[in-house]
C-alpha positions as CSV (number, residue, x, y, z in Angstrom):
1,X,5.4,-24.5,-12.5
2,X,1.7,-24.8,-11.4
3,X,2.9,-23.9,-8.2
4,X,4.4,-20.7,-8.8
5,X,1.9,-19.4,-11.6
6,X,-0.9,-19.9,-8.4
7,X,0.9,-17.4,-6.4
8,X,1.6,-14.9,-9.1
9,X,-2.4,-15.1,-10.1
10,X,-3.0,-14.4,-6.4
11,X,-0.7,-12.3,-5.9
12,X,-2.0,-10.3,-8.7
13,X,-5.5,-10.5,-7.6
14,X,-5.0,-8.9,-4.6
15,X,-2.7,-5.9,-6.5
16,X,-6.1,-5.9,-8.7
17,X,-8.1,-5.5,-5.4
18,X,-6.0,-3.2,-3.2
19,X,-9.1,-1.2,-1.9
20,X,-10.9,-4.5,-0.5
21,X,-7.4,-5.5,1.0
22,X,-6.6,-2.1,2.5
23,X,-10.4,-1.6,3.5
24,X,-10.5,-5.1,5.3
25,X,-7.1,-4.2,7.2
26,X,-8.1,-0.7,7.8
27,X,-11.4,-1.7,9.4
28,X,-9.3,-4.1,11.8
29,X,-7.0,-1.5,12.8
30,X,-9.6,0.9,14.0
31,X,-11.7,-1.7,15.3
32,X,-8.9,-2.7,17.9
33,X,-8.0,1.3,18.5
34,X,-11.4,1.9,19.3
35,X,-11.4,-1.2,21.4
36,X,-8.6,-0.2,23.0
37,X,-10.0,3.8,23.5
38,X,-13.0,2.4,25.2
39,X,-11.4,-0.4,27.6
């Protein structure tokens, strides 16, 4: 039980914090386009 009620709290926390989440992805994602662009 401890188990599962630890990934519903984290799974929750990150529905709480989508904008961090999607920022942090986002941010990779045009990091490595850039990168690409410029090699």
């Amino acid at each position: 039980m401890q188990l599962i009620n630890k990934d519903r709290t984290i799974v929750k926390s990150r529905f709480e914090m989508p904008e961090l989440f999607l920022n942090t992805r986002g941010v990779i994602f045009i990091s490595k386009m850039v990168f690409h662009l410029c090699t």
